[in-house]
MARDRENKOL-829504 format. One record per atom (N, C-alpha, C): x, y, z. Coordinates in steps of 0.1 Angstrom, whole numbers, plus 5000, padded with zeros to 4 digits. Each point is the difference from the previous one (the first is absolute). Layout:
BEGIN
XYZ;...
END
This chain:
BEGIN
630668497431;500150085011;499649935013;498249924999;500649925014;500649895003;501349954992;500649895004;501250125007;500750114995;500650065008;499350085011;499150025001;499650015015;500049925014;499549894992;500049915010;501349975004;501350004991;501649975002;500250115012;499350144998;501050095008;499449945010;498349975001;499550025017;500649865011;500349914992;500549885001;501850045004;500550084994;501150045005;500050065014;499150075000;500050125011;499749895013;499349915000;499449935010;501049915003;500949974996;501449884999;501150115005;500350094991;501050105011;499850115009;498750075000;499650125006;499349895015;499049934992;499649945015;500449885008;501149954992;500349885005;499249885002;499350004992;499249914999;500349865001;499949895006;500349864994;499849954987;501449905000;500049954979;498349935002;499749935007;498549914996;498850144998;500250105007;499150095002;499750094988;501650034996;499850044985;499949934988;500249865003;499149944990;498649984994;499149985015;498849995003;499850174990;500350115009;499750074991;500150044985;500849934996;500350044988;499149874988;499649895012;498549964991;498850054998;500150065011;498750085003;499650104988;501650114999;499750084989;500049934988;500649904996;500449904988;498150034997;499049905007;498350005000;499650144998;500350095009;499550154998;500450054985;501149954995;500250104987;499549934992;499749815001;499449964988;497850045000;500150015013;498450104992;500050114998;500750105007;500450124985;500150014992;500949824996;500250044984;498749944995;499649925005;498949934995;498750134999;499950095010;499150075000;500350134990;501249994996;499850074987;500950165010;500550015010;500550125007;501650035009;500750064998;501150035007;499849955015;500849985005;499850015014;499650095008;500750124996;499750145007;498650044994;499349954993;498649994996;499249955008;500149915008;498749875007;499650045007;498550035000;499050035011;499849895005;499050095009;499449945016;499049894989;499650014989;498949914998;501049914991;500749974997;501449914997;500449935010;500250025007;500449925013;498649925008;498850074998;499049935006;499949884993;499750024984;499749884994;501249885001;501350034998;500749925002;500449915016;499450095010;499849885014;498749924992;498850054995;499049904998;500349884995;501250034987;500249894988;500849895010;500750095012;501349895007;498749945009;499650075005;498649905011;499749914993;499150014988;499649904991;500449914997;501050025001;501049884992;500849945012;499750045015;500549895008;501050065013;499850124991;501550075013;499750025014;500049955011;499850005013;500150175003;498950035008;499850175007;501650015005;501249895006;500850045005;501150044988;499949934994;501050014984;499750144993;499250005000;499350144993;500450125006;499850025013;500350065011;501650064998;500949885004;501750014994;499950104989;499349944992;500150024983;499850174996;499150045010;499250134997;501250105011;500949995010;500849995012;501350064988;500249934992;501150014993;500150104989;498650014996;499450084990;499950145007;499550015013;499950105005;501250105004;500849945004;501550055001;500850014985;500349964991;499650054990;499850144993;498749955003;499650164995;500450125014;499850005008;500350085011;501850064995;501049904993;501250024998;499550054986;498950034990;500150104988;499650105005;499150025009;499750115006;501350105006;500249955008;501350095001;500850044992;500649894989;500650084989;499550084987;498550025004;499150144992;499949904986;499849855005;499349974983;498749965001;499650045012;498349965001;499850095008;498750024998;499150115009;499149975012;499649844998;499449935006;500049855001;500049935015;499849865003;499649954995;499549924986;499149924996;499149935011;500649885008;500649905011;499450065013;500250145002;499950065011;498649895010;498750034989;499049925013;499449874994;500849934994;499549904995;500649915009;498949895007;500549915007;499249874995;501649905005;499549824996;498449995007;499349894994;498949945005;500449945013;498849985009;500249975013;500249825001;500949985005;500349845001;499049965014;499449904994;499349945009;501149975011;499850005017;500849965010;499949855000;501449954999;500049815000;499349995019;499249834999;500550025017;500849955003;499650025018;501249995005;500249805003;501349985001;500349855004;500149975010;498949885001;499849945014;499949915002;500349905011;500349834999;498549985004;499949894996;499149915005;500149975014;498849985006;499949955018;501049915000;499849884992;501049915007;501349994995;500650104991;501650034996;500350085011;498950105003;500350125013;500849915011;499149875004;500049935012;501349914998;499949934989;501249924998;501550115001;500150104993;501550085003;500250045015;498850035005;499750055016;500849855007;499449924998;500249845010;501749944993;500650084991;500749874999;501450035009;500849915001;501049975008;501149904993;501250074999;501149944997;500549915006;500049844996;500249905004;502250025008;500250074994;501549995001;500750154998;498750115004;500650135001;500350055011;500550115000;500750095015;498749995007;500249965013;498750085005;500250105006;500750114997;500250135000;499150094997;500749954979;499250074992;498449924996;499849895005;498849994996;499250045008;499749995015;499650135006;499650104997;501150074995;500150154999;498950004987;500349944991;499549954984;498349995006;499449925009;498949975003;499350115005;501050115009;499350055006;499650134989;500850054993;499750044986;499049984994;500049884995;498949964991;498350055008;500049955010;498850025006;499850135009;500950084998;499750115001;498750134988;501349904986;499850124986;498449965000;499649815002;498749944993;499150025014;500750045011;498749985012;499850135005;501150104993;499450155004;499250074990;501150004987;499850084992;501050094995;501449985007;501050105001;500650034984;500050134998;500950024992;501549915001;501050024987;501449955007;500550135008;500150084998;500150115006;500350045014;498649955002;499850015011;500249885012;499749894992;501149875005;501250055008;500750024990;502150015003;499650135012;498950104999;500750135011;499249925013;499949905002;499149985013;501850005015;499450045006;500949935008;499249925012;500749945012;499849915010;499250085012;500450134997;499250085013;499950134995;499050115011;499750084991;501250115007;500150094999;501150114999;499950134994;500450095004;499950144994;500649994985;501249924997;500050004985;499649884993;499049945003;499749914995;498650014990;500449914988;498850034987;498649905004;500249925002;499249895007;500549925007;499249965011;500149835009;499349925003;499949925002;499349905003;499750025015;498549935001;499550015015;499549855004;500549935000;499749845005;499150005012;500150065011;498950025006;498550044997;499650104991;499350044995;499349944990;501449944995;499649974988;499950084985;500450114998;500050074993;501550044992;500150054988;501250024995;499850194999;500750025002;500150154999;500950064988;499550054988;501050014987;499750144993;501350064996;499850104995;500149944975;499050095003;499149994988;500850124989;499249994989;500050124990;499550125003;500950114998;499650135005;500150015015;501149935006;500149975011;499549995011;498449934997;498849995004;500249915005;499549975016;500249925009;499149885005;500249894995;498449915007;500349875005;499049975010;499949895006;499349874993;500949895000;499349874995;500549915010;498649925000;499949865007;500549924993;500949925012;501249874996;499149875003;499949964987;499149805007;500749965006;499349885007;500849925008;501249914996;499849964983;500949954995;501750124998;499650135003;501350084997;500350015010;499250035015;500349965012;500949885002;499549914997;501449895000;500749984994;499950044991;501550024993;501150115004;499450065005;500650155007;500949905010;499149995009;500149945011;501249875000;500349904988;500749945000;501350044994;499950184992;501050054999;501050105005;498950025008;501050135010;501149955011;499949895007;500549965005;501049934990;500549934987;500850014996;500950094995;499450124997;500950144996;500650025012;499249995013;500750095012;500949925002;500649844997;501049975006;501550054991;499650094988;501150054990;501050085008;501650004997;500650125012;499750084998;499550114990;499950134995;498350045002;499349875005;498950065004;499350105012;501050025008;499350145006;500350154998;500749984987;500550174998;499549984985;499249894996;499450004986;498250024995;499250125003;498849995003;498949924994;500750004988;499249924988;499749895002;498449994998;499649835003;500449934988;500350034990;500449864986;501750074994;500949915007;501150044996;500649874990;501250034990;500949964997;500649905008;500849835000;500849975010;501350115006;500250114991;501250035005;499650215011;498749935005;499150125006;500250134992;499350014994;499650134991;498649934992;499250165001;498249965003;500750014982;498449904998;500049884989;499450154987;500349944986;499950084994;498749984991;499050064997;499149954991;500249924989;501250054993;500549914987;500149855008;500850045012;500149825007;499049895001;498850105004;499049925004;499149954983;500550084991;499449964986;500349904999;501649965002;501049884996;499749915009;499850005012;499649905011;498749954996;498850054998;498749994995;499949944987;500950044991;500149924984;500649845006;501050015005;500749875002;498649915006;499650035012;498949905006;498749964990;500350104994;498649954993;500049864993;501150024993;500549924990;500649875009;500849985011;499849915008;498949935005;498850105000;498949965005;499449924992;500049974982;499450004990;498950064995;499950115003;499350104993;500050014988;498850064990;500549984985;500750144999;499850125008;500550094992;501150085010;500950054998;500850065011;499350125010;499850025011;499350085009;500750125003;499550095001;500950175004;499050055010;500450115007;499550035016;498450074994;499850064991;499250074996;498849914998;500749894991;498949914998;499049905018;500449985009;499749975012;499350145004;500150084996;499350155006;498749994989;500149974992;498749964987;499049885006;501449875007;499149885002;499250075012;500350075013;499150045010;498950074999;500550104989;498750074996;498749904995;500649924988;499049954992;499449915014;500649935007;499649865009;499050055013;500450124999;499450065011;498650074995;499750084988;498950024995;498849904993;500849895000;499149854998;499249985006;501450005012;499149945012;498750095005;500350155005;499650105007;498550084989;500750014989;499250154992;500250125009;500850015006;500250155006;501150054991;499450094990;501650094991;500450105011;498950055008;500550105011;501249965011;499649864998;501449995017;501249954987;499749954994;500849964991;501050144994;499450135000;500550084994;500850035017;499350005009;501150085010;501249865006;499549934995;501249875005;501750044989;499550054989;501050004990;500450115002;499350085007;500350174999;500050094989;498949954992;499950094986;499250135007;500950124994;499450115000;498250014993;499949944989;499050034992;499349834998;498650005003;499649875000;500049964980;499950074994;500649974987;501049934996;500749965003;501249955005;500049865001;499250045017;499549815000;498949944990;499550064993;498649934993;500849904988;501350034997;500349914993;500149885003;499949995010;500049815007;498649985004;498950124994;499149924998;499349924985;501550064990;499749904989;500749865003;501250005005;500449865009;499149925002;498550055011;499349945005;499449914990;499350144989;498949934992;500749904992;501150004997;500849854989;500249925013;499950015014;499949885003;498849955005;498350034998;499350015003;499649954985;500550044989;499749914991;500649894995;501049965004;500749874999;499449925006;499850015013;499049905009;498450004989;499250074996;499049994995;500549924986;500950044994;500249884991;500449885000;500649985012;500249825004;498849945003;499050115005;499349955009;498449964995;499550134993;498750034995;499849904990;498949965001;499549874986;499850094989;499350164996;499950044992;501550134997;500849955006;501550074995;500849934994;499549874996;500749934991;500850044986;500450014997;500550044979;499349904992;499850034993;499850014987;501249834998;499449884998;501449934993;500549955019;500150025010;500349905012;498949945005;500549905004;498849915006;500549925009;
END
């Protein structure tokens, strides 16, 4: 009985919901696991309690299954039963409030000072100086502000009634619209100041630059796309010799982390990023502590190991 159950619900989900072929695969492993501890537990399908399904996340934790795996795993199960429910062969969700273990949050990735500085400084021996420019001024925007990519691509050149952000070179400040369309001011170093500075006056000689508001465009003027600046950002890295490929997110991690090293203010730190919730930022105060302890292990006479000398 439940190997034809699982055939119809597996049907229903392939022609009633249109499911993708990978999608109804995945599912139909899922139940493959579900019906072998039923059977193992000695019970029909339409039998399995809430205390059947607890033990069996335990046995999958135990044995290795990541909180996110588990999660899918219980996701699949849940729908599922929700589809015996409706067709009156259960009375109740097994699944309903059983949830995966909590996955520890990975951190976040962030260069080193001097990878930061080396992708920041470098320069194409035999590239456009167009786009290396434009490339530069980028870069030291994402690592000397803190910008989202986001919020990168909506900046434009001046400010305007429809405009999402601009830059204020006078000031000195970038003006960018945030998450939850939350509006904040960040201070431009001097190093994005010059880079600005050596790039705006190359954009403005483009023809399509005065009816194009956007400060980081495409050569063929149309404002630049975040995916772009992924692909602009991976390429440099890797010209730069970086060991690992760089993405815009990661330079909003290196500012954080570089800047609370230096400072210990998680407060300005939290309104530089624009986190609604200083919880948020405290993760880059485990950043800190692994690099607060790498230096004590190079450094300290009694942080030695066990076995180096």
């Amino acid at each position: 009985m439940s190997a034809e159950l699982v055939e119809r619900y597996l049907e229903h989900v392939r022609v009633e919901k249109r499911l993708a072929a990978r999608t109804v695969e995945l599912y139909a492993l899922d139940l493959q696991k579900l019906a072998a501890n039923a059977a193992q537990a000695g019970v029909e399908l339409t039998q399995v309690r809430n205390a059947h399904v607890r033990r069996w996340v335990a046995q999958m934790h135990s044995g290795g299954r990541s909180g996110r795996g588990i999660a899918l795993i219980l996701s699949g199960w849940r729908s599922f039963y929700r589809w015996l429910g409706r067709e009156g062969l259960v009375t109740h969700n097994p699944v309903q409030d059983v949830r995966a273990p909590k996955q520890g949050k990975p951190l976040p990735k962030a260069l080193g000072v001097d990878d930061a500085v080396q992708l920041a400084d470098y320069q194409q021996a035999d590239g456009d100086p167009w786009l290396d420019a434009r490339d530069a001024a980028i870069v030291e925007l994402l690592y000397g502000c803190g910008l989202r990519v986001g919020e990168l691509v909506g900046l434009d050149v001046n400010a305007g009634p429809s405009a999402r952000g601009w830059i204020d070179l006078a000031s000195g400040d970038a003006h960018v619209l945030g998450k939850g369309s939350k509006r904040r001011t960040v201070p431009i170093g001097s190093k994005a100041a010059q880079a600005l500075a050596h790039w705006l006056p190359l954009r403005d000689q483009a023809p399509w630059a005065a009816q194009q508001p956007a400060l980081f465009t495409g050569q063929h003027g149309t404002r630049l796309t975040a995916q772009a600046v992924w692909q602009r950002l991976k390429r440099r890295s890797l010209l730069a010799g970086l060991a690992t490929p760089v993405h815009p997110h990661m330079l909003r991690h290196s500012f954080a982390s570089h800047v609370l090293q230096s400072s210990g203010d998680l407060r300005a730190v939290q309104e530089l990023l624009g986190h609604a919730n200083i919880t948020t930022t405290q993760v880059y105060t485990r950043l800190d502590f692994q690099h607060l302890a790498k230096a004590y292990d190079a450094a300290h006479p009694r942080a030695q190991r066990k076995g180096k000398r």
